[in-house]
C-alpha positions as CSV (number, residue, x, y, z in Angstrom):
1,X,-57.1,-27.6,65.6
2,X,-55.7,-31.2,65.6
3,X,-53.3,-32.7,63.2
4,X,-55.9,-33.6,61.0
5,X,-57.6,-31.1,60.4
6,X,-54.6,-28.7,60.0
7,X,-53.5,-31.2,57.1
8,X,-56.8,-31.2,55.5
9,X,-56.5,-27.1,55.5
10,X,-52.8,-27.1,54.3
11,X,-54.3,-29.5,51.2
12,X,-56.9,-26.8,50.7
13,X,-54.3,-24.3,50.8
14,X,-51.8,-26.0,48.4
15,X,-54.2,-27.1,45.6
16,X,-53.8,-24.4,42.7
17,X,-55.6,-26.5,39.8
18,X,-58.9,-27.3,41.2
19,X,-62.0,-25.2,41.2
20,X,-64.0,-23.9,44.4
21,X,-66.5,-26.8,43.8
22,X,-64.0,-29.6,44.0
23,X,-62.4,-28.3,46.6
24,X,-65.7,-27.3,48.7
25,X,-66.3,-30.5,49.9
26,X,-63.0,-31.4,51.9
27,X,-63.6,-27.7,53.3
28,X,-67.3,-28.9,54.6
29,X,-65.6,-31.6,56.0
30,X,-63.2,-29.6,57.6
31,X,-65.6,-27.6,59.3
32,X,-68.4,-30.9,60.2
33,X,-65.2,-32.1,61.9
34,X,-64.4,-28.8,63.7
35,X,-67.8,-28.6,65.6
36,X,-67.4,-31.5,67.0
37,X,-64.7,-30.1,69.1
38,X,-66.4,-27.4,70.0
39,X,-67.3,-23.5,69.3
40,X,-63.4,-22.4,70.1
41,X,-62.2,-24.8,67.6
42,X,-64.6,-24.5,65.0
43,X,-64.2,-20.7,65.0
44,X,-60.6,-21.6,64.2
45,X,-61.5,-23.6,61.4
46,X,-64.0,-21.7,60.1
47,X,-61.3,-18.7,60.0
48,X,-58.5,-21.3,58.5
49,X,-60.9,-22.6,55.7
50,X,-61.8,-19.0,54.6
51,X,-57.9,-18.0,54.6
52,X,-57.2,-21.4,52.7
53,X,-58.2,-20.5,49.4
54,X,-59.8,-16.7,50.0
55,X,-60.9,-16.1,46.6
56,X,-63.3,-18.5,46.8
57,X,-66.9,-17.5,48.2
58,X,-68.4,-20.9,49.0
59,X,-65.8,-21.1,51.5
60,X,-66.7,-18.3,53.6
61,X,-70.0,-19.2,53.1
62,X,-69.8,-22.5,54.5
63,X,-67.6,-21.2,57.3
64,X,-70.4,-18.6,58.3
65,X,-73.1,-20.9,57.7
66,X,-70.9,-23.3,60.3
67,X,-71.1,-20.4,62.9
68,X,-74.7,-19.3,62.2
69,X,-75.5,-23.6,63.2
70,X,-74.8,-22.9,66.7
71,X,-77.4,-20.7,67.5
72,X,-79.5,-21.8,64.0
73,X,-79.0,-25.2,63.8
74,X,-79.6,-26.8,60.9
75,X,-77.8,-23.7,58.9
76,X,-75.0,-26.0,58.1
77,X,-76.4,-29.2,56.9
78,X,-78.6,-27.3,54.5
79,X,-75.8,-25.2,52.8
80,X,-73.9,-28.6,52.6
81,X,-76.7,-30.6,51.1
82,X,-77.9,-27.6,49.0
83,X,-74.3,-27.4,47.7
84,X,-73.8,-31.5,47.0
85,X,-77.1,-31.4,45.3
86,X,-76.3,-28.3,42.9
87,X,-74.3,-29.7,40.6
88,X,-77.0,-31.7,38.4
89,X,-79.5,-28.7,38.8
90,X,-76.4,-26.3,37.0
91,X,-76.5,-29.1,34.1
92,X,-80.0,-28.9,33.5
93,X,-80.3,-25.1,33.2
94,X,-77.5,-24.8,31.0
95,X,-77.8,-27.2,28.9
96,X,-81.3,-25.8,28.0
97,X,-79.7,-22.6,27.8
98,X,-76.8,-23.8,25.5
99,X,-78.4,-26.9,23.8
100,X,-82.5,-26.0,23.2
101,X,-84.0,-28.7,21.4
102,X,-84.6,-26.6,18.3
103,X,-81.0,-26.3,17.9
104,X,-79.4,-29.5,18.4
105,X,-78.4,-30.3,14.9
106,X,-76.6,-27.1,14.7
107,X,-72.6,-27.2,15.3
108,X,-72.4,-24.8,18.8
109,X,-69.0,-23.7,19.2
110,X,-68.0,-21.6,23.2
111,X,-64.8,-20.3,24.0
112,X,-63.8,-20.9,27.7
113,X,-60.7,-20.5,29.7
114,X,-58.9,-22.0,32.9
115,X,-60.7,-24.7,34.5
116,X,-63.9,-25.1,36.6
117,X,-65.3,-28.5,37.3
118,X,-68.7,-26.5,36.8
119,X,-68.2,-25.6,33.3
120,X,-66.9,-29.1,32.8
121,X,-70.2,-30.8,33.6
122,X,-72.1,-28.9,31.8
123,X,-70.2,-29.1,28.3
124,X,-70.0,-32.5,28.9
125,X,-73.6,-32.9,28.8
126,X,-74.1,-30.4,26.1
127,X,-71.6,-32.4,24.0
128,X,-73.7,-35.3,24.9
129,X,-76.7,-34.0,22.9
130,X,-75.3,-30.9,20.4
131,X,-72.5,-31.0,18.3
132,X,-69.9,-28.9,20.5
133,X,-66.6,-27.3,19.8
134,X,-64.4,-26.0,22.1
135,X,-61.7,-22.9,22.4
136,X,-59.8,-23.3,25.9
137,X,-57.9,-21.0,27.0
138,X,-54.7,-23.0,29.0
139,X,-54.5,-21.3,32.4
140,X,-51.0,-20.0,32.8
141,X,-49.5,-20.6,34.8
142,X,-50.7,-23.7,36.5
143,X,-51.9,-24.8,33.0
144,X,-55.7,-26.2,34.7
145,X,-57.6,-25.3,31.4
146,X,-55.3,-28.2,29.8
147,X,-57.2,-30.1,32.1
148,X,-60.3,-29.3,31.1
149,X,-59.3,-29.7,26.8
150,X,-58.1,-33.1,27.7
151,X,-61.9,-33.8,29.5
152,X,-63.8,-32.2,26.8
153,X,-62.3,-34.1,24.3
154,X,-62.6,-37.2,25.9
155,X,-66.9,-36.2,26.2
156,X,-66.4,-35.9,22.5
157,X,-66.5,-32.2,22.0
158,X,-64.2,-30.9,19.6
159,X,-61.2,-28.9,21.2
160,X,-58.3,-26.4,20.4
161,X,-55.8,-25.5,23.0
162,X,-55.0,-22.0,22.9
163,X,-52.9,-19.6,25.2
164,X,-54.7,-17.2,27.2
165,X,-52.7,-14.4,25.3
166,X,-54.4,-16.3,21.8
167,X,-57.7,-17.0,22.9
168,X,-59.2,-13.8,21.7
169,X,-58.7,-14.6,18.3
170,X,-61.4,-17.2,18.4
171,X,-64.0,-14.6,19.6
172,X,-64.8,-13.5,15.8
173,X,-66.4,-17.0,15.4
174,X,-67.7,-17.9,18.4
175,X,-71.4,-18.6,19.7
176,X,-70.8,-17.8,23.7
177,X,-68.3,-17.1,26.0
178,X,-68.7,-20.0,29.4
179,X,-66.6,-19.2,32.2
180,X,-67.2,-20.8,35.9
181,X,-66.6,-17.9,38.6
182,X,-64.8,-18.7,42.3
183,X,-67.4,-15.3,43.5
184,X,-70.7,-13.6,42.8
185,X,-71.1,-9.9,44.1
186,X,-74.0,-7.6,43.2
187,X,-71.1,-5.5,41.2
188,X,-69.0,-8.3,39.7
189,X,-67.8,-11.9,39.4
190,X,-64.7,-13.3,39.9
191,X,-62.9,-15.4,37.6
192,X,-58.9,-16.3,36.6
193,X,-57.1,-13.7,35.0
194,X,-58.3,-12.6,31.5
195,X,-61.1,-13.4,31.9
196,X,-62.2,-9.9,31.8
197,X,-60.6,-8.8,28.8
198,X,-62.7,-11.7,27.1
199,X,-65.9,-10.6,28.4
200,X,-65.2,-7.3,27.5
201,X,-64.0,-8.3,24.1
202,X,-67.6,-10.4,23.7
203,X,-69.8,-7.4,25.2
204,X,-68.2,-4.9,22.3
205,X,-68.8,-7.7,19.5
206,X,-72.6,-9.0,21.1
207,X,-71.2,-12.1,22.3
208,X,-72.9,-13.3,25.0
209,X,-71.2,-13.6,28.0
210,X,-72.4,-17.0,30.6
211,X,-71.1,-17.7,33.6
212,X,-71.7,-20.9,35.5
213,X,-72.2,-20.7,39.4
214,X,-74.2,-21.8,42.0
215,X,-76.1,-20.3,45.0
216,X,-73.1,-21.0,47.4
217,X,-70.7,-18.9,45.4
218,X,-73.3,-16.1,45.5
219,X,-71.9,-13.5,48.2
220,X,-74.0,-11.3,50.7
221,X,-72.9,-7.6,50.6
222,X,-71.8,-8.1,54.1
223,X,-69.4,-10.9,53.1
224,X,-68.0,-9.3,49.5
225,X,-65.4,-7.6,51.2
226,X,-63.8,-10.3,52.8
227,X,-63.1,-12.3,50.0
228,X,-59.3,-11.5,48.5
229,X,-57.6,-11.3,45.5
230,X,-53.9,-12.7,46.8
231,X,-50.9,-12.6,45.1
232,X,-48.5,-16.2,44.4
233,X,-45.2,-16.7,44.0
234,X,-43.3,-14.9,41.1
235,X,-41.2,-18.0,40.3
236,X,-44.1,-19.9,39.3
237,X,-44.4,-17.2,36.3
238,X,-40.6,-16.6,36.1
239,X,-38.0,-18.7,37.9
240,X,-34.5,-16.3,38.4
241,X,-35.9,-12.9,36.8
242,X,-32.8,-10.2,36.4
243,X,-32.4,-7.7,38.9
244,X,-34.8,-4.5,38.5
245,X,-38.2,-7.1,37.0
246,X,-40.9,-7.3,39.1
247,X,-43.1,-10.4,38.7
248,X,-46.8,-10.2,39.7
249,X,-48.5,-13.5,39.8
250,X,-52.2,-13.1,40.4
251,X,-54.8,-15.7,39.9
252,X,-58.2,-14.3,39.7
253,X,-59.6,-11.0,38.7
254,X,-63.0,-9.3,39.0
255,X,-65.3,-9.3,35.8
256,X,-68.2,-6.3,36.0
257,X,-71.7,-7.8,35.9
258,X,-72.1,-5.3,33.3
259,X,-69.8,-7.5,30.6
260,X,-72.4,-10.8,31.4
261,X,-75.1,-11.5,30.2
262,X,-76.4,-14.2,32.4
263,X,-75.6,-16.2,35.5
264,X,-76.7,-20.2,35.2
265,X,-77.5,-21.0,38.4
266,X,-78.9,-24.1,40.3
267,X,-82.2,-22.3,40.3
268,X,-82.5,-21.2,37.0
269,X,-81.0,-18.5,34.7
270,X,-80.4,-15.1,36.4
271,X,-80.4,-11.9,34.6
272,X,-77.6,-9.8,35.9
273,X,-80.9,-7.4,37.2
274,X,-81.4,-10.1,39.6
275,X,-77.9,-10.7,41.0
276,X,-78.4,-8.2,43.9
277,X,-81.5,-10.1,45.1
278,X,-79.9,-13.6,44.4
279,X,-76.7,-12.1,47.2
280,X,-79.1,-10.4,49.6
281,X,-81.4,-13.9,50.3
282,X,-77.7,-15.7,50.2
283,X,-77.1,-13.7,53.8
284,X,-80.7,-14.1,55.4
285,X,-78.9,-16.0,58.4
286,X,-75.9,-13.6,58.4
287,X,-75.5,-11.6,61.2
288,X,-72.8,-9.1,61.7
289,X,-71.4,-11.4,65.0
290,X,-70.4,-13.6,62.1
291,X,-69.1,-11.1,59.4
292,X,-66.7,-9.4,62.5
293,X,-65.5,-12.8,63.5
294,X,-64.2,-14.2,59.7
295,X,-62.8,-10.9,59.1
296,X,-61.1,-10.6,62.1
């Protein structure tokens, strides 16, 4: 790869606040640059993009979608325009899912954690047109779901700042848990850390549990096991620990579909009985030429 391109992957790499659907459009840009140059190259990139932020399943769908175009084409440009156009679709569907008409005079409080631009959007319009309140959790230990209180509360919702650790306490008076997810599998969805001890903490009380992801982050079974759960640097959680501490630093986690209740997607609101066929039509064009060479 030229210069470029190797810088826009590094920034890929580096960024540890945004979520998958801010940072899927510099990696489609990545790869539209890549095939220009070439299949050699653009297998290169499509490998670099996917190892750039591997928790993130529009990534490696965009990169196999890149090398199904050379013998498909048109594959890419309609994962990239199907993924630029998703956003306003997500806002629709939840915000009939969280803000009916029938209910807009009543006070809807949802406790969230970390940040995802998709969950963003979506409160934002639901605070637009429903009273809204707001529990984020902060995100340690990048601190991203500050970002998202700070947004919130600038759409108007009303917003506490809690630590991951305290977030649980809100769950006793809460109406839904929203999270955004990086994945989608048939078996589970992947979210930051704690996530999963919220949703189970929801499941036990009858909370209902809502995650917020579009078709791209939907994996086939072919692709699920590519996509890595990696481990960052311990001095991010603790600079100078004593001799005989282990630090572990993980970001994301996998939440069983069994906790959720439902996936908002750009096409609707999917039962978690109809995640497995949502992840088998994501890999119609998914050949295992394609699966060997990302995982390689």
């Amino acid at each position: 790869m030229d210069e470029s391109l190797q810088s826009d992957v590094q920034r890929i790499a580096g960024d540890r606040g945004s979520g998958a659907s801010e940072l899927l459009g510099l990696a489609l840009g990545v790869l539209r640059d890549a095939r220009g140059h070439g299949p050699l190259v653009l297998m290169e990139a499509a490998r670099a993009v996917c190892r750039a932020q591997p928790s993130m399943a529009s990534f490696w769908n965009a990169a196999a979608s890149a090398l199904a175009d050379v013998e498909r084409p048109g594959t890419f440009e309609r994962f990239a325009v199907r993924a630029e156009r998703s956003a306003s679709s997500l806002v629709r569907f939840a915000t009939a899912l969280l803000a009916p008409a029938e209910e807009r005079d009543r006070p809807l409080l949802v406790s969230t954690c970390s940040f995802s631009g998709s969950v963003l959007s979506c409160l934002e319009e639901v605070a637009r047109v429903r009273p809204l309140s707001v529990a984020c959790a902060e995100g340690r230990p990048a601190l991203e779901g500050r970002r998202l209180a700070a947004r919130l509360a600038a759409a108007g919702a009303e917003v506490e700042s809690w630590t991951d650790a305290g977030i649980a306490a809100t769950l006793h008076r809460t109406d839904a848990l929203v999270v955004g997810a990086d994945a989608v599998s048939s078996e589970w969805v992947l979210n930051k850390c704690g996530t999963s001890a919220l949703a189970a903490a929801c499941a036990g009380r009858g909370i209902p549990v809502y995650v917020i992801a579009s078709r791209e982050k939907f994996l086939a079974p072919a692709l699920a096991p590519l996509v890595q759960i990696v481990e960052h640097p311990a001095e991010e959680v603790w600079e100078d620990a004593p001799p005989g501490v282990t630090v572990r630093n993980m970001y994301f986690e996998r939440v069983p579909l069994a906790w959720v209740t439902s996936i908002v997607t750009d096409t609707g609101v999917l039962g978690v009985d109809m995640v497995i066929e949502a992840c088998q039509a994501q890999g119609a064009w998914l050949t295992p030429e394609i699966v060997a060479s990302l995982g390689a």
